[in-house]
C-alpha positions in Angstrom: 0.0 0.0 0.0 2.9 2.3 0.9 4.6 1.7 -2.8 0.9 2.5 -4.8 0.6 5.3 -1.8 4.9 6.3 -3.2 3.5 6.0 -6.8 0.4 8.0 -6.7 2.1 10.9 -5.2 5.5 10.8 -7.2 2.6 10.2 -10.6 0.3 13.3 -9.5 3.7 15.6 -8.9 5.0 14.6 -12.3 1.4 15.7 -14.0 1.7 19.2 -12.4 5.0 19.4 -12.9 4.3 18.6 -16.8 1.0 21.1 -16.7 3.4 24.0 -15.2 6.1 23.5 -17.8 3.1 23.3 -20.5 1.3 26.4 -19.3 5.2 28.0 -19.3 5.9 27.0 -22.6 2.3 28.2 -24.3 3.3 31.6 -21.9 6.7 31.0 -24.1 5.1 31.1 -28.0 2.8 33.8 -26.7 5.4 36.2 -26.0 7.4 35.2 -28.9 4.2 36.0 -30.7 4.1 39.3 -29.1 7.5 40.0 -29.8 7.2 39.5 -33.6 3.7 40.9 -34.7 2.4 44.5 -35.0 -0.3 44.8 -32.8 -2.1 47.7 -35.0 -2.7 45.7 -37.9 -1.4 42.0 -36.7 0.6 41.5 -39.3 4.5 40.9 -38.8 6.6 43.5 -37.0 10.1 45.1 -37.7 11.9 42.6 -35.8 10.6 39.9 -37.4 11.3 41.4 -41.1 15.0 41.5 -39.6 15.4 38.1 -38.5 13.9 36.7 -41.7 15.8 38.8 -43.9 18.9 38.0 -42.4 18.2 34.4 -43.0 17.1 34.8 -47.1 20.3 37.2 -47.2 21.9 34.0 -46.8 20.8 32.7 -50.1 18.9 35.2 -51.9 18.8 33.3 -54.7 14.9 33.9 -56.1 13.9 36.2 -53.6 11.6 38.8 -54.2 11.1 42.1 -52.5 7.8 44.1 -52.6 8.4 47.9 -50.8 4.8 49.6 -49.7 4.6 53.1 -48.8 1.2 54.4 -47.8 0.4 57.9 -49.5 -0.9 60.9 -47.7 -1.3 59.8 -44.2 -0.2 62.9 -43.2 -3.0 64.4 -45.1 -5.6 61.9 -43.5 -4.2 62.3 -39.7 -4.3 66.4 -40.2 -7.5 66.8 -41.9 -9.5 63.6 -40.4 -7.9 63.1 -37.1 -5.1 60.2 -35.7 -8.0 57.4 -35.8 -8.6 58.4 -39.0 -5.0 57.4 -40.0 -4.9 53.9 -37.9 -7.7 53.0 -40.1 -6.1 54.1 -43.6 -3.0 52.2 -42.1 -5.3 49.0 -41.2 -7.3 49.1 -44.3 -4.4 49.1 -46.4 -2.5 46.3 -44.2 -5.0 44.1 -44.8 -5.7 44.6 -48.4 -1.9 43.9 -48.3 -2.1 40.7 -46.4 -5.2 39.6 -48.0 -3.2 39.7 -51.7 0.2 38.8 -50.6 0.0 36.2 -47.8 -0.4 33.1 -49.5 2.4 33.7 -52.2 4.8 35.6 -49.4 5.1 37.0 -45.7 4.0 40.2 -45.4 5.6 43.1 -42.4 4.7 46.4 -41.3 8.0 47.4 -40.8 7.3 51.2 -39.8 4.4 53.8 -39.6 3.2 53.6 -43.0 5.8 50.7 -44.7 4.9 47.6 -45.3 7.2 45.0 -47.0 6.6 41.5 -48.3 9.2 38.6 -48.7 8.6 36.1 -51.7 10.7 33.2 -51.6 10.7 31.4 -55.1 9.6 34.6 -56.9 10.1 33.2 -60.1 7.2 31.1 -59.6 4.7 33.7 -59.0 3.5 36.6 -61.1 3.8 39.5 -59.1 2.7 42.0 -61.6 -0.9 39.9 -61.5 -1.0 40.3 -57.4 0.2 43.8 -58.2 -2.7 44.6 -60.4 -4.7 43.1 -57.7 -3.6 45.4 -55.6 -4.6 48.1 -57.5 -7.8 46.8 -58.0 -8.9 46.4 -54.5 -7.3 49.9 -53.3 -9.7 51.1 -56.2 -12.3 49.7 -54.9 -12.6 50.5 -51.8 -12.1 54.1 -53.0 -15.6 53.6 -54.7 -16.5 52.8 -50.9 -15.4 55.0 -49.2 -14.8 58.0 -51.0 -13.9 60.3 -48.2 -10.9 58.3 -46.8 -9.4 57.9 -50.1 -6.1 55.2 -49.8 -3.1 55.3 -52.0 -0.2 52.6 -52.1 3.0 53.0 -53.3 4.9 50.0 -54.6 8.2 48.8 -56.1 9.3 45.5 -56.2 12.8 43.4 -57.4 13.9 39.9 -57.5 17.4 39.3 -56.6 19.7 39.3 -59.5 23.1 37.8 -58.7 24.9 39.8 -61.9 24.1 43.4 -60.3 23.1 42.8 -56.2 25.9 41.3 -54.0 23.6 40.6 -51.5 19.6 41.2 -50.9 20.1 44.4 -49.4 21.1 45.9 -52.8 17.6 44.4 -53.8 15.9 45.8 -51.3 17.4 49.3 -52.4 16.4 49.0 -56.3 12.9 47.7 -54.8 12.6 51.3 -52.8 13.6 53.0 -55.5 11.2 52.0 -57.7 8.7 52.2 -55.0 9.4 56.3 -54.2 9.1 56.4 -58.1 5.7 54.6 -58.5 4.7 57.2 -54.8 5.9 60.4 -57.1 3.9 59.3 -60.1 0.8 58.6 -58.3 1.4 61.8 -56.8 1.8 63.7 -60.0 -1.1 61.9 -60.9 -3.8 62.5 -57.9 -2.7 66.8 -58.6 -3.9 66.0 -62.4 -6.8 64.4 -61.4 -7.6 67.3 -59.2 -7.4 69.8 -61.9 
């Protein structure tokens, strides 16, 4: 009786013991779930972006990077009020995420910036998700025409005869970004006229 009395004891202590270190660990991946996703628009954060481009950097070979730059913010925080602009940034994460998440993984990597990673680029057609995103940001335009959203985009694939290393692609993916933001720009003045 003593040994099934030693056994019951020694088996209950080992279930809490395995319940604590469970509760710990799920305490663990929430955390590390914190620590890696923007809790405005729940997409990935900054510090993730980091850690998973460092790891692609190591062989960039087909990767793809798509820039995002949210136009007139400023505009929509100073004429419609702050919550005004955390819904022009939400709205357009998730017209981001919605598009992009199945082919890629998608960031908020600052106030208005978004970026997406595409890992074996060459087997997607990113000017069709592109146009997509022009659709949809169209749109909801038609929706909502007081709260009018604008993306800026520019994307490149890592080419190994004129990037040493994916932060060159990054660069000629901003590039063309703040070129497509100017000409939509230019564009929005004409279409004011």
């Amino acid at each position: 009786i003593g040994f099934l009395l030693y056994i019951t004891v020694l088996g209950l202590a080992s279930t809490k013991e395995s319940a604590i270190l469970m509760k710990m660990g799920l305490e663990a991946n929430s955390y590390q779930k914190l620590a890696y996703t923007d809790q405005m628009t729940g997409m990935n954060n900054r510090t993730c972006f980091n850690i998973d481009f460092s790891e692609l950097s190591k062989n960039p070979e087909d990767v793809a990077i798509i820039d995002f730059d949210l136009n007139n913010l400023k505009y929509t925080n100073d004429t419609f009020g702050h919550s005004a602009g955390d819904l022009y940034i939400k709205n357009c994460a998730t017209i981001i995420d919605e598009i992009f998440d199945g082919i890629g993984k998608c960031y908020r990597v600052g106030g208005d910036e978004f970026v997406v990673l595409i890992e074996k680029a060459s087997a997607v057609d990113i000017p069709h998700y592109m146009a997509m995103l022009e659709a949809n940001v169209d749109a909801c335009n038609r929706e909502n025409r007081k709260l009018r959203m604008q993306i800026a985009y520019g994307y490149a694939i890592f080419m190994a005869d004129t990037d040493k290393n994916l932060e060159d692609t990054y660069n000629r993916a901003d590039k063309i970004m703040y070129a497509n933001k100017k000409d939509k720009k230019e564009q929005q003045k004409f279409e004011r006229l």
